[in-house]
DRENGU-772643 format. One record per residue (C-alpha): x, y, z; residue number from 1. Coordinates in Angstrom, 1 decimal, always signed. Layout:
N
east X&north Y&up Z&nr NUM
...
END
This chain:
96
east +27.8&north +27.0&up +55.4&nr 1
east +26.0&north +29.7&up +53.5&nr 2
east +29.5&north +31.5&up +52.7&nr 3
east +30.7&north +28.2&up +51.2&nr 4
east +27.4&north +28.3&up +49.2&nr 5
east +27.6&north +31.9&up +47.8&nr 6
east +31.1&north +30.9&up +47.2&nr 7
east +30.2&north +28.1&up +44.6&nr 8
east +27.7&north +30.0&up +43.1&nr 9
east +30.2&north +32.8&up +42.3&nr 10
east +32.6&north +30.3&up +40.6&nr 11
east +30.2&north +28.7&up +38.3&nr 12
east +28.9&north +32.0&up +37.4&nr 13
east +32.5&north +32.9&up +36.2&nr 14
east +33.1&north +29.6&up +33.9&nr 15
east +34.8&north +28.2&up +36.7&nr 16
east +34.0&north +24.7&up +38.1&nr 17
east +33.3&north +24.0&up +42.0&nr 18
east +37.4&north +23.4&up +42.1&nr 19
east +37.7&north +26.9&up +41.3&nr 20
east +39.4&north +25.9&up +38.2&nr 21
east +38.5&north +26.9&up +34.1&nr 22
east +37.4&north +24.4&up +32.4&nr 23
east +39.3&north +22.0&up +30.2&nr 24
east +40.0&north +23.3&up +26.5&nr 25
east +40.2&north +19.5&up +25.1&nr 26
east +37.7&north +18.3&up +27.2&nr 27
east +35.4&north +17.0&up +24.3&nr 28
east +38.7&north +15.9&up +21.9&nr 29
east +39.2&north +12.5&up +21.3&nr 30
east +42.5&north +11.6&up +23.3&nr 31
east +46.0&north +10.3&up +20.8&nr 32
east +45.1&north +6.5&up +22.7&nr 33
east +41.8&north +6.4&up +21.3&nr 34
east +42.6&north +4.4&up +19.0&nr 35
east +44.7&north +2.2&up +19.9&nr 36
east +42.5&north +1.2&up +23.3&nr 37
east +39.7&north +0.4&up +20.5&nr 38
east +41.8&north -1.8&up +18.2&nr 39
east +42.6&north -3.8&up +21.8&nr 40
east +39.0&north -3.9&up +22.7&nr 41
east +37.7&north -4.7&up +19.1&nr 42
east +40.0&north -7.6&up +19.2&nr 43
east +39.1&north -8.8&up +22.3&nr 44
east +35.8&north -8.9&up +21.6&nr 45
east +36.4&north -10.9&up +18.2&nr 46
east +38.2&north -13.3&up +20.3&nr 47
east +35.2&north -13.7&up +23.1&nr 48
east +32.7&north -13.8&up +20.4&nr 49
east +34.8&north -16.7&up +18.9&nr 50
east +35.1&north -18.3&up +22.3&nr 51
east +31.6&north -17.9&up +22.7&nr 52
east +30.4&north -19.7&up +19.0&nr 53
east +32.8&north -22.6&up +20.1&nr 54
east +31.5&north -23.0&up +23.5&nr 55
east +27.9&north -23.2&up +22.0&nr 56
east +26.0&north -20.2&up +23.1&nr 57
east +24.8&north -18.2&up +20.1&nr 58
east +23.4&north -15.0&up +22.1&nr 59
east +26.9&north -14.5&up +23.8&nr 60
east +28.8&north -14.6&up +20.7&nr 61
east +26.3&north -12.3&up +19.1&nr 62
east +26.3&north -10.1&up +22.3&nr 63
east +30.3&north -9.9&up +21.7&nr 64
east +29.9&north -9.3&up +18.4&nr 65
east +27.9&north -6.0&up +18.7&nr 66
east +30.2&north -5.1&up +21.5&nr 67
east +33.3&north -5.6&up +18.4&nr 68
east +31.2&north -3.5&up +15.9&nr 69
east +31.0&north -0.6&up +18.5&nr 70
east +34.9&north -0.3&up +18.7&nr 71
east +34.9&north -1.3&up +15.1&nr 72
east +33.0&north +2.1&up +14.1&nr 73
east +35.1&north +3.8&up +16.8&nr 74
east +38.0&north +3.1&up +14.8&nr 75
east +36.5&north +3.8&up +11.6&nr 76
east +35.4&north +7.0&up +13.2&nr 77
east +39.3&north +7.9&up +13.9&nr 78
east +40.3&north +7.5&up +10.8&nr 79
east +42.0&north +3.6&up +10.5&nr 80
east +39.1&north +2.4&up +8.1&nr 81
east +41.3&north +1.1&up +5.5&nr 82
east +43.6&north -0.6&up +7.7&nr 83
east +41.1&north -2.3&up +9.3&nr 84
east +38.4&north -3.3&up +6.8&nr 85
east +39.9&north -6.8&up +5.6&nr 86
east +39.9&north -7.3&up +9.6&nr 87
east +36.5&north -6.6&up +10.1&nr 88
east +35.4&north -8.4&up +6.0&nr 89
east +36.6&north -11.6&up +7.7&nr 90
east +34.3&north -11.5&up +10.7&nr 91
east +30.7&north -10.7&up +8.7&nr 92
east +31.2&north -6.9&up +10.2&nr 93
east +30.1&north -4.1&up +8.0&nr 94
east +32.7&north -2.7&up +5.8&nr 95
east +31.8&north +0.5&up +3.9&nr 96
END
């Protein structure tokens, strides 16, 4: 047990994780499907929120809601702002 230990230490010491491998160069990039998972989720949410205001229950719509502005300003983020901002206009989200 103490080689495996002196082992690890080793391997972090050279920029290497406890797999022995280097790390990731586009570990902190946004992946390509970024966007399109947050236009799914954004509209999912819209629909919930909708489902939720005709079912009566104000503080699950509103809880949808700021679960759709999230992915809202993750796609604003990526760059699909203008596509998107009649969308959002129509559902009392910010636009600018």
């Amino acid at each position: 047990m103490a080689n495996a230990t002196k082992r690890t230490k080793f391997t972090r010491r050279n920029g290497r994780g406890a797999g022995g491998q280097p790390p990731r160069p586009n570990a902190g990039r946004r992946r390509p499907d970024t966007l399109a998972n947050a236009k799914s989720n954004y509209e999912r949410y819209i629909a919930l929120a909708r489902d939720a205001t005709s079912a009566g229950d104000p503080i699950e719509a509103e809880n949808f809601y700021q679960h759709a502005e999230h992915y809202f300003r993750t796609m604003r983020a990526a760059g699909s702002h203008d596509q998107d901002e009649d969308a959002a206009a129509g559902q009392g989200l910010p636009t600018a």
